[in-house]
N, C-alpha and C positions, 0 to 999 in steps of 0.2 A: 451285948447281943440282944436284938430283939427278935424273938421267937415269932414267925407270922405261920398259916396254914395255906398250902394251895392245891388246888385239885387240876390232876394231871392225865394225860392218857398216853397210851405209847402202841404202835401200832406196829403187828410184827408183818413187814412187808412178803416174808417167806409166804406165808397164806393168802393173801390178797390173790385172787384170781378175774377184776375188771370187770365186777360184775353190774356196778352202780347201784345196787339197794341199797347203800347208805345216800348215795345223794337223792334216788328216787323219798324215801321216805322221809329225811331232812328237808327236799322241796314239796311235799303234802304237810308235815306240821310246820314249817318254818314261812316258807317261801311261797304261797297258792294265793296271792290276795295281787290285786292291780299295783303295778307300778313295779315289781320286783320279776317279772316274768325272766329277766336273764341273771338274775342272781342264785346263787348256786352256794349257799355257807356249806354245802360239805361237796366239793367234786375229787374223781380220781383221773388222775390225770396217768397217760402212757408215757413213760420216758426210756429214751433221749425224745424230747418232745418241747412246743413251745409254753405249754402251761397255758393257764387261765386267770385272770386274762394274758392276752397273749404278749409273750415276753415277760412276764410281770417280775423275775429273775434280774433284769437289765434296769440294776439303779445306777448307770451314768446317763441312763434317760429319763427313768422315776423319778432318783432321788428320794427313796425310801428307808429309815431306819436312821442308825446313829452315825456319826463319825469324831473322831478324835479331832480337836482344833488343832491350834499349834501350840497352846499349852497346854494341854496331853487333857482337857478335857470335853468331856461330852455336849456333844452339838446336833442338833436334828441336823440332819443330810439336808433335806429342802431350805435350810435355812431358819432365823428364830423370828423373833417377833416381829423386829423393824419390816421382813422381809414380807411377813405374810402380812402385815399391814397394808404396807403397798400394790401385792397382790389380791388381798382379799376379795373383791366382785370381782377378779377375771384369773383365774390360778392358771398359768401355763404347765401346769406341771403334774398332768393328769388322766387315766384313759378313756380317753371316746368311745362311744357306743361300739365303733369298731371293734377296737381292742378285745371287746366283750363279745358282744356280735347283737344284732341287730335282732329284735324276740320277734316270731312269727306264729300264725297258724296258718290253715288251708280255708279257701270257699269253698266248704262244704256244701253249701245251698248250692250255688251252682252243678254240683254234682248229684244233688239229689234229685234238683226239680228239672234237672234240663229236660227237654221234649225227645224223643225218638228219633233218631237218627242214625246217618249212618257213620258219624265217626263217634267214637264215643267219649264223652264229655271226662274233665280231668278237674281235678280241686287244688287250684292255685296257690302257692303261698303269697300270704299278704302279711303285711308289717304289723304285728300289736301297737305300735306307739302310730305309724300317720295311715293307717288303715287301706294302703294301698299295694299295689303287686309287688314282689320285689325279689329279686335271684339271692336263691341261699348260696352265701360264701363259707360260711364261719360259723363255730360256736362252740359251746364248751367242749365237748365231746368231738370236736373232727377232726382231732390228731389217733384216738382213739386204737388202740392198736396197731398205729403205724408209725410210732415215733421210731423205729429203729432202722426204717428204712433209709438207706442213705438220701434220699431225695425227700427227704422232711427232717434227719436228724440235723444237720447243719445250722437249721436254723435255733436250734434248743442252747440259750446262753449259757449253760455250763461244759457245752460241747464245743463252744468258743474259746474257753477257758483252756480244756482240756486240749485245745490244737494247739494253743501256743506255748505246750512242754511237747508236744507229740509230733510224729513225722505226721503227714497225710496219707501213708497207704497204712500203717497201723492204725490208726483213727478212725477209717472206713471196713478194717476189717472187727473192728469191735460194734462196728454200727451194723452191720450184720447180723453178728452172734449175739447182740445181746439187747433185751427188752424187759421193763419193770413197770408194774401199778404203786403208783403215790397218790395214795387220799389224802384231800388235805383241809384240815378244819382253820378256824381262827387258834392262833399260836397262845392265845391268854397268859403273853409275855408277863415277865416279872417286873419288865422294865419296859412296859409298853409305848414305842412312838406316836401310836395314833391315840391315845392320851394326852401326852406332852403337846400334841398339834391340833389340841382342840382349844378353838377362841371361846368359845362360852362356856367352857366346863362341862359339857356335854356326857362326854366319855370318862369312866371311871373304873376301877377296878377295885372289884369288892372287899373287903377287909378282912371278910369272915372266910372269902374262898378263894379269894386270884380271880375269880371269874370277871372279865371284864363287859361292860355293858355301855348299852346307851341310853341315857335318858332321854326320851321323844318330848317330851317337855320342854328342856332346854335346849334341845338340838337345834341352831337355827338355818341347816343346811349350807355351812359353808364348804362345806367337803375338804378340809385339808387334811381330818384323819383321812381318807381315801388316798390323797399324796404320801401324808406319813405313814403310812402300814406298807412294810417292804413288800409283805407277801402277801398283797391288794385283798385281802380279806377285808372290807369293809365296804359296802355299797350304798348306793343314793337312790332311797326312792321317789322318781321323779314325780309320781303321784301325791306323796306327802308332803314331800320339800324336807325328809330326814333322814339321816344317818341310820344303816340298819348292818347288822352283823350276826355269826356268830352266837349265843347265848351261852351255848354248852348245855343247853334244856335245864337251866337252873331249877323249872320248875319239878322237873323229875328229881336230879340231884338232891334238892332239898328236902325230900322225901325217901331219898335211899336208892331209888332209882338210877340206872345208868342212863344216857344220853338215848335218843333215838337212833342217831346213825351205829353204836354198840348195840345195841337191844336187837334189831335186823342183821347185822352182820353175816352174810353167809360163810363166812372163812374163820368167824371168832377170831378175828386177830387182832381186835383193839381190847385193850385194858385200861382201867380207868382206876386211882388211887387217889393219895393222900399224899403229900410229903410236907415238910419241915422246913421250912430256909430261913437264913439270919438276915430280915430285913436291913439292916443297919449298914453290910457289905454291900449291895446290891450294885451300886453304883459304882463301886471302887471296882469290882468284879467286874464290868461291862465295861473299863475305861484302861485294861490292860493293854499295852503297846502293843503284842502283838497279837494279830488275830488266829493263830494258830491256840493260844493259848486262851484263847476263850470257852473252849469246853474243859480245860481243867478248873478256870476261873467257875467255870456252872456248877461245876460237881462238888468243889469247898463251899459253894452255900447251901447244900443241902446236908440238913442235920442232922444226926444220928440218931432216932427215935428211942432209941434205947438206953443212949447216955442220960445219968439223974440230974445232968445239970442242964440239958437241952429239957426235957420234962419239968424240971422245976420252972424254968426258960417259958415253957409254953404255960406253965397250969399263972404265972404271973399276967401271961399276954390277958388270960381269960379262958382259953384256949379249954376244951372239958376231956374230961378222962377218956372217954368213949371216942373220940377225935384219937389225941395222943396213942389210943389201941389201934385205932383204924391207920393209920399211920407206922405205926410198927408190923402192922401183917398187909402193906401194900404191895403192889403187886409194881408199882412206878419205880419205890425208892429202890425194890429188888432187882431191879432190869436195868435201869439207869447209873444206881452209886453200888451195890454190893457185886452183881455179876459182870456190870458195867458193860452189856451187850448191845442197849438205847442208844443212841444219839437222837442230840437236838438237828433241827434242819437250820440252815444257815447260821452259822452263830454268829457271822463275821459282821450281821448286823447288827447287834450288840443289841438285840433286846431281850435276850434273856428265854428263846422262848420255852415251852411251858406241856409242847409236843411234842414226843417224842419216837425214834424209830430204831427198830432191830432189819439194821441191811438186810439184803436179799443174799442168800448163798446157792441157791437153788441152782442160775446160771453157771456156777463153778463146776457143781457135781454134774450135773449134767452136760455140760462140755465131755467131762470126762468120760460118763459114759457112751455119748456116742463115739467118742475114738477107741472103745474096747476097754480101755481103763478101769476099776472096780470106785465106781464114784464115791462112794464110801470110806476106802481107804483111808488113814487120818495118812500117810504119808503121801500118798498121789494128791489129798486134797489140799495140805500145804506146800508140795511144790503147782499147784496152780493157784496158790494164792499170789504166789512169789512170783512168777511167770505170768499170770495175765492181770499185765501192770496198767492199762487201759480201763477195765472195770473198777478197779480200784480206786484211780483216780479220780475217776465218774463220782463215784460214790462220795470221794473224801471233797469234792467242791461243792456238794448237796451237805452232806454230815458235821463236817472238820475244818470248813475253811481251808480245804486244800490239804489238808495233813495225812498221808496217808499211811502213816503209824496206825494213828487212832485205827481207822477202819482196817486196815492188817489186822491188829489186833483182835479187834472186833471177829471177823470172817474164821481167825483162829480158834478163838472160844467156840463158834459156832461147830464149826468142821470137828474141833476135839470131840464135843456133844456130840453129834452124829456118830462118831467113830466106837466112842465108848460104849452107849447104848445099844449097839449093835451088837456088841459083844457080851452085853447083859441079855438082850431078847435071844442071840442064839445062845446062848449058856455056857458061851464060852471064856476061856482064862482070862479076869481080869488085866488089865494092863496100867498102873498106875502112872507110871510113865507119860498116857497121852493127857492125863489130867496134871501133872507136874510139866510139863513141857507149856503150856499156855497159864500158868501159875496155876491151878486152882486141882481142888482133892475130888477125886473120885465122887463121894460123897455130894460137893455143889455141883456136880456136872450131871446127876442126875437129878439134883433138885431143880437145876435151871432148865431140863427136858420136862421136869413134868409139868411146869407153869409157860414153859412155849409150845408144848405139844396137847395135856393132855389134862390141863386145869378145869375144873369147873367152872360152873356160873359165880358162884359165893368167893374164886380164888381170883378171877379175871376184872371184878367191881367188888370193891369195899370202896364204899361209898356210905361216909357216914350222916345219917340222917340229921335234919337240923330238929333242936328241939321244941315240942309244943309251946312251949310257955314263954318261949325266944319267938315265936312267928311272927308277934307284933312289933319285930326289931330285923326282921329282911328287908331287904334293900334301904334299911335307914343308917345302919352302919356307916362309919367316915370310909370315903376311901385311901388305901392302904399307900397311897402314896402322896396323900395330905400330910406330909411331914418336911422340914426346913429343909431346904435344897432339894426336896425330889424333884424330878423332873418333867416341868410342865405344872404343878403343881403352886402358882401363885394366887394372891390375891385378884382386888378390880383392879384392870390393866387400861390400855387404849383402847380394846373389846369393848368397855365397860360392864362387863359381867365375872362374877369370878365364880371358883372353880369350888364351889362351896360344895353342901352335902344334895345330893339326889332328892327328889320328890319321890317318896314313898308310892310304893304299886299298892294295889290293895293284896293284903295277905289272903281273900277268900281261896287264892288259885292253889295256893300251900294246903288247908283244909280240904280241899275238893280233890285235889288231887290224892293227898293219903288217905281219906274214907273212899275213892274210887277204885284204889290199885290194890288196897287190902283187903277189902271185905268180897263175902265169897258169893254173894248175890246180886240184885240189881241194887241200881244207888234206888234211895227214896227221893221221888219227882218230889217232896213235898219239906225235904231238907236245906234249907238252904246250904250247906258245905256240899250238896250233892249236885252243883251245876258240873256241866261239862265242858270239855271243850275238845278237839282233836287230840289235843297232847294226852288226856287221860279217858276219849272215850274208849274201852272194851270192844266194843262191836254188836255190843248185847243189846237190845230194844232199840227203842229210838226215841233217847230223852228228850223232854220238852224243851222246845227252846233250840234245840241243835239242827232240827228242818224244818225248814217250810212248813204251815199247817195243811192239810189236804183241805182243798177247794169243797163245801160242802153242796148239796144238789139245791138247786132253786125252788122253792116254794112256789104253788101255783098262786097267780094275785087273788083277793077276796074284791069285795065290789067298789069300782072307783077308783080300779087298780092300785088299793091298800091291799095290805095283810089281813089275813083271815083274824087274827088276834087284833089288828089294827080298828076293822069294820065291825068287830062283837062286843069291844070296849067301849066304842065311840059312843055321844050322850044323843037322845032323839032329835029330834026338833023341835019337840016341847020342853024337852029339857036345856038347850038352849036358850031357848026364848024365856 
């Protein structure tokens, strides 16, 4: 067993109400610089809907993620080496700017400066990339509240899926009733694809934390992690010629900090932790026959923070006490392995991932109630778990690979929670019953209401901070799947480059960021730990170095059209001479 750490988030979809402040503020620190204008590391997507990019669900046209060969072992979907050799200056297997959608702004200028007349002047969109007119079709956001409509749901590939168990007028009447927001970040898989499909060793994942990254040094723009990543979370910017993703705001994390798209949340519904997993399984777990059982396969490698022999396990890896605690009171392993209410999103791509989610029940009860029904009820709300077999489905080809156990399951624990606390806020007779009917006691069915309902800041991120005297060891750690047979994980190949250790970032961003986030005043302009950057400025003054300097006013000339200090310094003419 070897004891590894990864940091994780799980996102209770019940709350999510489409509001975008998580991608608005992930695209002002992540994504505001040339070249990335249509990249988007954190979008919410409407579903039944086609996703971002579009289709990006549909890997018999991708070719994303893992598959089993035909001796039962693991194989990137797009193919291995020989293949991407072959392909590598022209990869067919990839999406176009379409897909994504074409980045635009408006002539403004035209709209400002046009002359007087009598029709009134309009600010046309034109292209960010070849700077000319061009009619908006697409983009991240234009499915956006409307994926439920039957004349956009058909196109959403898991509503493809879900036709061919289903009649077509059941099918259409679920696409009616029912509509969800999916945020969705990079998965910082355990068993990452778009790792393994990196030719220069680019791509890595950290040792210290799961977090997977890209070194912009070694990247040299091939783009086949963009092929290998199922759930096209990885983008190209055309401007650099590099691979960009995802970070998980490392730089926060490693300071204690939650992520930025958590930190904004209007719904509070993302939570961010800690867990335990047995590196050593990883693969054997991702290479079970069937894909149904890929989330039990997930749940056996995460380890018990509590047992002294997973603890003994980690304080061996290196692994520090204050981890091992953070770990024991997360808020992931709680939702995921103990309440077991999380699911991973696709598992059936076998890479393990790393994000997680609490289905929506909201559409249940609320069905109910508009037919007069007492939405609440734990018994009306399990015979509408049982009876609207369509949502259900929906859910288990996002969640379960199809399983729609799991997600039953799941929506039961939910609905019991609901029922029982009900019974607690009006003060009425307990009922242990509906906690023993979805296995669990009384007692965890209000601990799991208070951590999805009514948790703090300090209960939703334990996020343990990395140590001072370790800073000059971020980003130099091997990464965690530099070990024999991981996958992707080779020496110099026919690349000619191998997949060695990262080029070190500088550690100033770890200093600057925890003397910025902690101390109760301004930073000192005169510190060096006290630069800034968007990720940790405050809002307070306007440190040196973060804007523009104000244009200062022009000196009148002194004689000979020099400076007045230029013409009272100058020597005479005898002195000259």
């Amino acid at each position: 067993m070897r004891v590894m750490a990864q940091l994780a988030m799980v996102m209770n979809l019940d709350k999510c109400i489409g509001c975008h402040t998580c991608s608005v503020t992930c695209k002002q620190a992540w994504t505001n610089r040339p070249g990335v204008e249509y990249v988007w590391f954190n979008n919410v997507e409407t579903r039944p809907g086609q996703g971002y990019p579009r289709r990006y669900e549909d890997q018999e046209r991708w070719r994303g993620g893992w598959r089993l060969n035909r001796r039962g072992r693991l194989t990137l979907t797009a193919g291995g080496r020989l293949r991407k050799l072959l392909t590598i200056f022209s990869n067919p297997v990839m999406p176009t700017i379409d897909d994504y959608y074409e980045p635009w702004t408006y002539d403004y200028d035209t709209l400002i400066t046009a002359p007087v007349g009598e029709d009134f002047p309009v600010a046309r969109p034109k292209s960010l990339l070849s700077g000319k007119p061009m009619a908006i079709e697409w983009s991240a956001n234009w499915d956006d509240d409307l994926g439920g409509a039957p004349e956009l749901g058909h196109l959403d590939p898991m509503v493809a899926q879900v036709r061919e168990r289903t009649s077509e007028q059941v099918l259409m009447e679920y696409e009616k009733s029912f509509m969800m927001y999916l945020p969705r970040i990079c998965e910082h898989c355990l068993n990452p694809s778009c790792v393994a499909s990196c030719p220069s060793g680019a791509m890595y994942k950290r040792s210290e934390d799961g977090i997977v990254l890209v070194d912009q040094d070694r990247c040299r723009g091939w783009r086949m992690c963009v092929t290998g990543c199922p759930y096209k979370k990885v983008y190209f910017n055309h401007r650099t010629g590099k691979a960009e993703k995802c970070t998980f705001c490392y730089p926060r994390v490693e300071v204690g900090l939650p992520t930025v798209c958590s930190e904004t949340c209007v719904g509070r519904l993302r939570y961010i932790g800690l867990v335990l997993y047995d590196a050593d399984r990883v693969t054997a777990a991702a290479s079970v026959p069937d894909e149904t059982d890929l989330y039990a396969a997930q749940l056996d490698l995460m380890l018990d923070p509590h047992d002294p022999e997973v603890i003994a396990g980690a304080r061996r890896e290196g692994i520090s006490d204050d981890w091992i605690e953070a770990a024991q009171r997360s808020p992931i392993h709680a939702l995921a392995k103990t309440y077991r209410v999380a699911l991973p999103l696709h598992p059936e791509y076998r890479t393990m991932p790393m994000v997680w989610y609490v289905p929506p029940l909201s559409p249940v009860s609320e069905a109910l109630r508009d037919t007069g029904f007492d939405g609440e009820d734990v018994d009306n709300l399990f015979g509408a778990i049982e009876t609207l077999r369509i949502p259900v489905a929906y859910l288990a080809s996002l969640f379960s690979a199809g399983d729609t156990t799991v997600v039953d399951g799941v929506l039961r624990r939910l609905a019991a929670m609901r029922s029982y606390m009900r019974r607690v806020t009006l003060g009425e007779e307990l009922d242990e019953g509906i906690a023993a009917a979805v296995g669990m006691t009384g007692d965890q069915l209000v601990e799991l209401y208070r951590l999805l309902a009514i948790a703090k800041y300090e209960d939703r991120y334990v996020i343990p901070s990395a140590y001072a005297e370790q800073g000059h060891q971020l980003e130099e750690l091997a990464c965690s799947l530099d070990v024999d047979g991981g996958p992707g994980m080779y020496g110099s190949g026919p690349f000619g480059e191998a997949s060695g250790r990262p080029v070190p970032v500088s550690v100033e961003t770890f200093h600057a960021l925890r003397q910025r986030q902690t101390s109760s005043g301004f930073a000192d302009p005169e510190s060096r730990a006290a630069k800034v950057n968007l990720l940790n400025w405050d809002g307070r003054g306007t440190p040196p170095g973060m804007f523009p300097p104000a244009a200062e006013p022009s000196e009148p000339p002194g004689p000979a059209g020099g400076s007045p200090e230029a013409s009272s310094d100058a020597p005479s003419g005898e002195e000259q001479r």
